[in-house]
mmCIF file of the C-alpha atoms, coordinates in Angstrom:
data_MODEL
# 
_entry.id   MODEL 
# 
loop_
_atom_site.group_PDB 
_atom_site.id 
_atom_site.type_symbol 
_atom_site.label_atom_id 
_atom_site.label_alt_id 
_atom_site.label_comp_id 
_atom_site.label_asym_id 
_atom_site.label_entity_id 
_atom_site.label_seq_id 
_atom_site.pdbx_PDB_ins_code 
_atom_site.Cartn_x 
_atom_site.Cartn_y 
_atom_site.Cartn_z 
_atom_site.occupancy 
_atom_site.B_iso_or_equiv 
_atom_site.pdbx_formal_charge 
_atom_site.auth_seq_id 
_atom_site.auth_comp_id 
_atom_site.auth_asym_id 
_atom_site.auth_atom_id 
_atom_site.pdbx_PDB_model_num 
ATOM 1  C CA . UNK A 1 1  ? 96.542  101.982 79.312 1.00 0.00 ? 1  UNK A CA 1 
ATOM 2  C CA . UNK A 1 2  ? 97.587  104.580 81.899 1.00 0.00 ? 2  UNK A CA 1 
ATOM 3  C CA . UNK A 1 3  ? 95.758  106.516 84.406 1.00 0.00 ? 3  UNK A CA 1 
ATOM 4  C CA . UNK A 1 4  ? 94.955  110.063 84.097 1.00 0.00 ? 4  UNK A CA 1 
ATOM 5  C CA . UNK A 1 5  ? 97.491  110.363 87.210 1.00 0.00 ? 5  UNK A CA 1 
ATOM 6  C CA . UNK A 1 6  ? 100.442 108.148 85.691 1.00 0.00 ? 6  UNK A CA 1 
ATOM 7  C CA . UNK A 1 7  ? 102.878 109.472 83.792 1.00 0.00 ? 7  UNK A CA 1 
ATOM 8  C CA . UNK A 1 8  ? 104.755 107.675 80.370 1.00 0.00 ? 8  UNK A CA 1 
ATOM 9  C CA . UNK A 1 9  ? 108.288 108.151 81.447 1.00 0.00 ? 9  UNK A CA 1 
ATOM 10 C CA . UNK A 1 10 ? 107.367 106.343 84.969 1.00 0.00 ? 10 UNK A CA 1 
ATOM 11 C CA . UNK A 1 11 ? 105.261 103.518 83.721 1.00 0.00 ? 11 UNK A CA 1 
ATOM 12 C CA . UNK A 1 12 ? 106.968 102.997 80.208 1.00 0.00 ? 12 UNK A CA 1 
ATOM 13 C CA . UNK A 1 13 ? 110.069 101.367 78.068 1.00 0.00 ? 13 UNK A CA 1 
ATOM 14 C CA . UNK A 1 14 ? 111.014 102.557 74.883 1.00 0.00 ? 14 UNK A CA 1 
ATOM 15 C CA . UNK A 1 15 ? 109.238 101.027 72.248 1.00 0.00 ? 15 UNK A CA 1 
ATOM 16 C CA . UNK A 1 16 ? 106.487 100.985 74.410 1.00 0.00 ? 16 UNK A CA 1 
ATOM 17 C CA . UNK A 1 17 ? 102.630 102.433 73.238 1.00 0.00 ? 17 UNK A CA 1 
ATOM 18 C CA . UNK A 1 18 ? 101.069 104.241 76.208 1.00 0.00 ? 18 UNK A CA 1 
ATOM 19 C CA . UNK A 1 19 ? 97.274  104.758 75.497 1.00 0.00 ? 19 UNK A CA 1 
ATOM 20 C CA . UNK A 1 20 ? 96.356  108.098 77.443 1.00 0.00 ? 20 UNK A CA 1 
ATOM 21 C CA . UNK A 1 21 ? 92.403  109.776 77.272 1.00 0.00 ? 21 UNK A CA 1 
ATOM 22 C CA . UNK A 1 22 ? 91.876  113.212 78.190 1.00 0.00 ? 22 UNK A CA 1 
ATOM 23 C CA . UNK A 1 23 ? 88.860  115.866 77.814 1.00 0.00 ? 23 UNK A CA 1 
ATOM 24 C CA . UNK A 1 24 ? 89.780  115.601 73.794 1.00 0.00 ? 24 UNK A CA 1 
ATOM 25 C CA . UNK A 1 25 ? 89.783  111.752 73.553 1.00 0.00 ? 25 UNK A CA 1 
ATOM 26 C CA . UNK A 1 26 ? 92.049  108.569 73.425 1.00 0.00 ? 26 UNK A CA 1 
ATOM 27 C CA . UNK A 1 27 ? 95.939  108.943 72.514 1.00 0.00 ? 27 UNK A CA 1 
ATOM 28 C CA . UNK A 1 28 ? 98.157  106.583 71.338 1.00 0.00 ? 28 UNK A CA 1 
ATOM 29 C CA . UNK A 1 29 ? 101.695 107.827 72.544 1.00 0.00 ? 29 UNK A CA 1 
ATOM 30 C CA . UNK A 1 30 ? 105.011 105.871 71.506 1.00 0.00 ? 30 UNK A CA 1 
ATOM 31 C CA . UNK A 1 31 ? 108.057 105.935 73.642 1.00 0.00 ? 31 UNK A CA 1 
ATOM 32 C CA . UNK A 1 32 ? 111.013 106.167 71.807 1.00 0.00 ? 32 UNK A CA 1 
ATOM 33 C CA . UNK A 1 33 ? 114.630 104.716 72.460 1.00 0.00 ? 33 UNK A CA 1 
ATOM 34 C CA . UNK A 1 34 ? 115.933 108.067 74.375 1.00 0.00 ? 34 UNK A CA 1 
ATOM 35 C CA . UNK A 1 35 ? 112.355 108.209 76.184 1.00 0.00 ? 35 UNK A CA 1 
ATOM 36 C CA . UNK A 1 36 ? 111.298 110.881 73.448 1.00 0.00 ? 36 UNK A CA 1 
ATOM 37 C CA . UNK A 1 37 ? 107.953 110.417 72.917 1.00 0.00 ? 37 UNK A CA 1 
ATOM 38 C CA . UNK A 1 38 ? 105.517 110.472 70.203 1.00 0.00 ? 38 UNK A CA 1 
ATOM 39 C CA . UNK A 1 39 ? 101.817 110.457 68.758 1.00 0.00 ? 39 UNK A CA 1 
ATOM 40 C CA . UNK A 1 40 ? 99.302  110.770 66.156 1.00 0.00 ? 40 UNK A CA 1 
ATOM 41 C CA . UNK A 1 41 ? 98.289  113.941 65.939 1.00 0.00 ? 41 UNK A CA 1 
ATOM 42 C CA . UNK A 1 42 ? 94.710  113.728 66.060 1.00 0.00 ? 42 UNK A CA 1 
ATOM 43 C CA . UNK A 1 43 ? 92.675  111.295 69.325 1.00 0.00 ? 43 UNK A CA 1 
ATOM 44 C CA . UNK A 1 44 ? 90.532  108.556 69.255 1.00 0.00 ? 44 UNK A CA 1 
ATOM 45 C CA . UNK A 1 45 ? 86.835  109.334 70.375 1.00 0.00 ? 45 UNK A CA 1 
ATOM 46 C CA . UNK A 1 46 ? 86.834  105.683 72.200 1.00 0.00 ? 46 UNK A CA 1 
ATOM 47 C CA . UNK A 1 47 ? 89.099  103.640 73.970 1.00 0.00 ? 47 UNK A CA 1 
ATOM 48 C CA . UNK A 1 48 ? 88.824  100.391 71.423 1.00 0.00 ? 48 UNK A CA 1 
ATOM 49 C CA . UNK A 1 49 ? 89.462  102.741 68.676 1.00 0.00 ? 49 UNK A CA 1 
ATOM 50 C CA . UNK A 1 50 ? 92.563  103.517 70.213 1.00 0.00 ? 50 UNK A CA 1 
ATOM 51 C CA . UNK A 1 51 ? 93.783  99.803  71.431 1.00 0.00 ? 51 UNK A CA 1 
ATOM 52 C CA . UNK A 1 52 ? 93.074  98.518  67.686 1.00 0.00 ? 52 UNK A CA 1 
ATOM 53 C CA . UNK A 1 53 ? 95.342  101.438 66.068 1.00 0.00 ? 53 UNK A CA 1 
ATOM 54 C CA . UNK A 1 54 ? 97.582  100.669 69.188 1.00 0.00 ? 54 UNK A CA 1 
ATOM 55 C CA . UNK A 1 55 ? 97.278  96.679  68.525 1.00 0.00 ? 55 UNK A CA 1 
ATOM 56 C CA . UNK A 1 56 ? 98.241  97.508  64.381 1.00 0.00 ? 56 UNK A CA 1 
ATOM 57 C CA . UNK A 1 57 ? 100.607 99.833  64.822 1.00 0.00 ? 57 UNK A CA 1 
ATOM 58 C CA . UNK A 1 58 ? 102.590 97.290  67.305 1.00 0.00 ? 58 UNK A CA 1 
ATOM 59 C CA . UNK A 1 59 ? 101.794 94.406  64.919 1.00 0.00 ? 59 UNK A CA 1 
ATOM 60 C CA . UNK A 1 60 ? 103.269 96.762  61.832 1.00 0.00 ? 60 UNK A CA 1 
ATOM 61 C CA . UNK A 1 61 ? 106.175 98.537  63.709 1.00 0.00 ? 61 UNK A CA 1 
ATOM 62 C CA . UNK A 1 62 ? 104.759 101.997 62.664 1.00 0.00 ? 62 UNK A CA 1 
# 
């Protein structure tokens, strides 16, 4: 999980899951092999709703 003030491409390796909240919710963002990055399109409205969808998408390599 980062902080509002840490950014993906600093903190994170591709084929890394960042988990990011902002006004709208929780994100799950995936870092890609060229640092591309992306997400689902729609946030989580809590942070353990986010680490489980993190946790199978990791487990699942989705």
């Amino acid at each position: 999980m980062l902080e509002q003030s840490e950014q993906i491409a600093d903190n994170c390796r591709p084929g890394d899951i960042a988990i990011i909240t902002d006004a709208a919710g929780w994100w799950i963002k995936f870092v890609g092999e060229n640092g591309q990055i992306d997400c689902y399109g729609v946030p989580y409205a809590s942070y353990n709703e986010a680490l489980w969808s993190a946790k199978a998408a990791a487990e699942f390599g989705t």
